[in-house]
C-alpha positions as CSV (number, residue, x, y, z in Angstrom):
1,X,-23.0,-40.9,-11.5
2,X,-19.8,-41.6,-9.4
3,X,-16.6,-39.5,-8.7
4,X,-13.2,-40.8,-8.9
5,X,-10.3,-38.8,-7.3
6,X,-10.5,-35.0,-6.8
7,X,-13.8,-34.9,-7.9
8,X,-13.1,-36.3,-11.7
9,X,-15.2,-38.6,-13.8
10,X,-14.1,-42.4,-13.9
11,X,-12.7,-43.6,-16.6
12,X,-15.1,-46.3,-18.5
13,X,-12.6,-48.9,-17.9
14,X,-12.5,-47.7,-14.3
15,X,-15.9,-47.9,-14.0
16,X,-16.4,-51.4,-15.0
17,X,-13.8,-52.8,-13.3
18,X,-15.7,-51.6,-9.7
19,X,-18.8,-52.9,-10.8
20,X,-17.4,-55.9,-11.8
21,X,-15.7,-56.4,-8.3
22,X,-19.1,-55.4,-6.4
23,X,-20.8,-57.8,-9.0
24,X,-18.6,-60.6,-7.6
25,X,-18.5,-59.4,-3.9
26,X,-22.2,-59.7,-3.9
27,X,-22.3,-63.3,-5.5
28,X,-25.1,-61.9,-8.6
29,X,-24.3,-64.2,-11.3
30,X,-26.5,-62.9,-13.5
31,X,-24.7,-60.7,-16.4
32,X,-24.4,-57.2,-15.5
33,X,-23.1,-54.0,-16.9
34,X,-22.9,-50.7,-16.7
35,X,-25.8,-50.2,-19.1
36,X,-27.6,-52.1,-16.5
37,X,-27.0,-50.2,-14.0
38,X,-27.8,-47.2,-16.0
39,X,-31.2,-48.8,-17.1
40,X,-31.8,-49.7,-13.5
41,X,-31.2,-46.3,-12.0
42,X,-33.6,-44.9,-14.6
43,X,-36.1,-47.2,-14.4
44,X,-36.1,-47.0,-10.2
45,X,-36.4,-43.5,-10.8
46,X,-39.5,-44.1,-13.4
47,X,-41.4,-46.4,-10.4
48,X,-40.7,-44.0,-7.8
49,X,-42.4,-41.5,-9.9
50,X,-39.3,-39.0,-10.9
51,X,-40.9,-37.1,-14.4
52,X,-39.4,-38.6,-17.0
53,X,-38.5,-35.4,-18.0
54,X,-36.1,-35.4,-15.3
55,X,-34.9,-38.9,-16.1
56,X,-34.2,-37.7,-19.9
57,X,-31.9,-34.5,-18.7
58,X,-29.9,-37.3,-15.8
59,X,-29.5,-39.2,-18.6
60,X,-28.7,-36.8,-21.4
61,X,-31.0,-37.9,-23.6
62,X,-31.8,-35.3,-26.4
63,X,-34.7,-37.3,-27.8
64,X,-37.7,-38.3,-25.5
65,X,-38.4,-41.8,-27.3
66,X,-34.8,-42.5,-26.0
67,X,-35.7,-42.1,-23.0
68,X,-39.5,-44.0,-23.5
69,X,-37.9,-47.1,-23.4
70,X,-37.6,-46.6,-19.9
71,X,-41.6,-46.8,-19.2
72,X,-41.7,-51.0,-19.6
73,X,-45.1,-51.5,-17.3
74,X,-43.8,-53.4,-14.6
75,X,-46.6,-55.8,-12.0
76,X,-46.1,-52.9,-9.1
77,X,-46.7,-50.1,-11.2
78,X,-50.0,-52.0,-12.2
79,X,-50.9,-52.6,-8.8
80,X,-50.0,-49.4,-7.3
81,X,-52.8,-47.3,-9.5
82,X,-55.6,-46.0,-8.6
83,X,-59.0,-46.0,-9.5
84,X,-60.3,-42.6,-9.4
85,X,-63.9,-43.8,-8.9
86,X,-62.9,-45.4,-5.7
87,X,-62.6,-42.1,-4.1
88,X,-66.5,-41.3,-5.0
């Protein structure tokens, strides 16, 4: 998801170390990792309507119920459907 220097991959212990800063800077002082930011990217992507077929290959997921967990009903997602008899 992010670059380090000349275009390489962080390091894991890279990684959490600038989350853990931005965590801080931003005064959240709720637990968060980088699974959590993984789970929130995906499930952003999920309520913004991105296929979860997409959001399996982003995530390199090989098996689709991995990827299901991902598909939680949240209280917008409820709100934003539509009836389809409305538009009779």
């Amino acid at each position: 998801m992010f670059e380090g220097q000349k275009e390489l991959k962080y390091s894991a212990s890279s990684a959490q170390s600038v989350l853990k800063k931005a965590v801080m800077s931003a005064g959240v002082r709720k637990k968060v990792t980088l699974h959590t930011l993984r789970h929130s990217f995906a499930t952003h992507l999920l309520e913004s309507g991105t296929d979860i077929r997409y959001i399996q290959e982003l995530l390199g997921h090989n098996n689709p119920k991995t990827t299901m967990i991902y598909t939680h009903v949240t209280e917008n997602s409820i709100k934003n459907i539509n009836n389809p008899f409305d538009d009779l």
